[in-house]
C-alpha positions in Angstrom: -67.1 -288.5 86.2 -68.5 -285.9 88.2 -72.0 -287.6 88.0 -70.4 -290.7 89.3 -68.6 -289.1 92.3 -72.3 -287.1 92.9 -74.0 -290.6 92.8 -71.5 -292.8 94.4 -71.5 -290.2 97.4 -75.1 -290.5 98.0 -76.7 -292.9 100.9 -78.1 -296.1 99.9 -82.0 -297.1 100.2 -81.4 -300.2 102.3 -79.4 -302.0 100.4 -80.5 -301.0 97.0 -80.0 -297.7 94.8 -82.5 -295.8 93.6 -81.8 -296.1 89.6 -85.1 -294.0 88.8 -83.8 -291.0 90.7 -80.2 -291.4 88.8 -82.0 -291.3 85.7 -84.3 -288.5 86.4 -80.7 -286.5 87.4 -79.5 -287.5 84.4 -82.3 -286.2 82.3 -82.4 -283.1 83.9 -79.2 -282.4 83.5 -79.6 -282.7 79.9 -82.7 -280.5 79.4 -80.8 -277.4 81.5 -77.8 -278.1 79.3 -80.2 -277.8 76.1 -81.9 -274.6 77.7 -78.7 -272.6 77.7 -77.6 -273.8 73.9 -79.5 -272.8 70.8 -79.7 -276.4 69.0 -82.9 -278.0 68.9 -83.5 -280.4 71.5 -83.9 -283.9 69.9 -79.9 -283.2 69.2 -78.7 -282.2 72.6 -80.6 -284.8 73.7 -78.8 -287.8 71.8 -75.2 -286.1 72.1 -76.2 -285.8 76.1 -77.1 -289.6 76.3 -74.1 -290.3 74.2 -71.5 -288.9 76.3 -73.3 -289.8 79.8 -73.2 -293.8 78.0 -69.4 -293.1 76.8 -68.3 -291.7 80.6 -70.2 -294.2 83.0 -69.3 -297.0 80.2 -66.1 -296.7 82.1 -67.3 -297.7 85.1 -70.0 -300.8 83.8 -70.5 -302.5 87.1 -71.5 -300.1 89.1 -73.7 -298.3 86.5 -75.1 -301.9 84.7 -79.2 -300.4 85.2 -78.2 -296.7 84.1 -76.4 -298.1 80.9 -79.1 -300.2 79.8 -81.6 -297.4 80.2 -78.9 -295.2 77.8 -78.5 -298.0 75.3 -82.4 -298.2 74.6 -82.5 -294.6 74.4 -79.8 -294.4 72.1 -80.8 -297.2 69.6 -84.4 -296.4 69.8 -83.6 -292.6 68.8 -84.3 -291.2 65.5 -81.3 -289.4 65.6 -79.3 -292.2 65.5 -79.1 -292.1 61.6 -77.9 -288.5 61.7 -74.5 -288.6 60.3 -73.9 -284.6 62.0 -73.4 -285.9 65.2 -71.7 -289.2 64.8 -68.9 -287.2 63.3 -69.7 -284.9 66.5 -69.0 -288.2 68.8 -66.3 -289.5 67.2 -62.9 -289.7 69.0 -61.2 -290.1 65.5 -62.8 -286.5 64.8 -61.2 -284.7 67.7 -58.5 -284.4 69.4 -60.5 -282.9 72.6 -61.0 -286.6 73.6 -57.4 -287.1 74.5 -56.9 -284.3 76.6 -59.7 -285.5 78.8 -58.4 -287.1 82.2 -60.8 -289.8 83.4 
C-alpha cells in the first residue's frame, strides 16, 4: 500500500499518469529486493509481481494499466508452473496474510 500512497502522491503529467515510470519503480523495487536475498532471481521476481498484483488488485481502478502489465507478466512467466511458490502465495498456507492491515 505503500507503493500506492508513493504514486498517488505524485503530480500528474497534464492530465495523464505516467504508467511507464510506475512500472519501472515497480521493477526496481523488485531487483533491490532480489539483491539483498540469496534466491535466484527468476523467483523473486514472480513472488514480487505476485504480491505487487495481489496489493494494488485492491485498488483496480486506479491501477487498471499497472495490473494488466502484472497479469501478462505473471501468465507469461515460466515460473508459473512452479508448485514452491504457489504454496509460497497461498493465503490458505499462512496465517501472515491475516495479520496484514490493508
Amino acid at each position: 500500500m505503500k507503493f500506492h500512497h508513493h504514486i498517488k502522491g505524485l503530480p500528474l503529467q497534464g492530465d495523464l499518469r505516467n504508467v511507464n515510470f510506475e512500472i519501472d519503480v515497480m521493477h526496481n523495487t523488485i531487483r533491490c529486493v532480489a539483491d539483498k536475498v540469496d534466491f535466484a532471481y527468476p523467483d523473486v521476481s514472480w513472488l514480487g509481481i505476485h504480491a505487487f498484483d495481489r496489493i494494488l488488485s485492491r485498488k483496480q481502478s486506479y491501477h487498471r494499466q499497472l495490473l494488466e502489465h502484472l497479469k501478462s507478466r505473471l501468465h507469461s512467466s515460466p515460473m508459473n508452473k512452479a508448485k514452491q511458490l504457489w504454496t509460497a502465495v497461498d493465503w490458505n498456507y499462512s496465517k501472515v496474510f491475516d495479520t496484514i492491515k490493508y
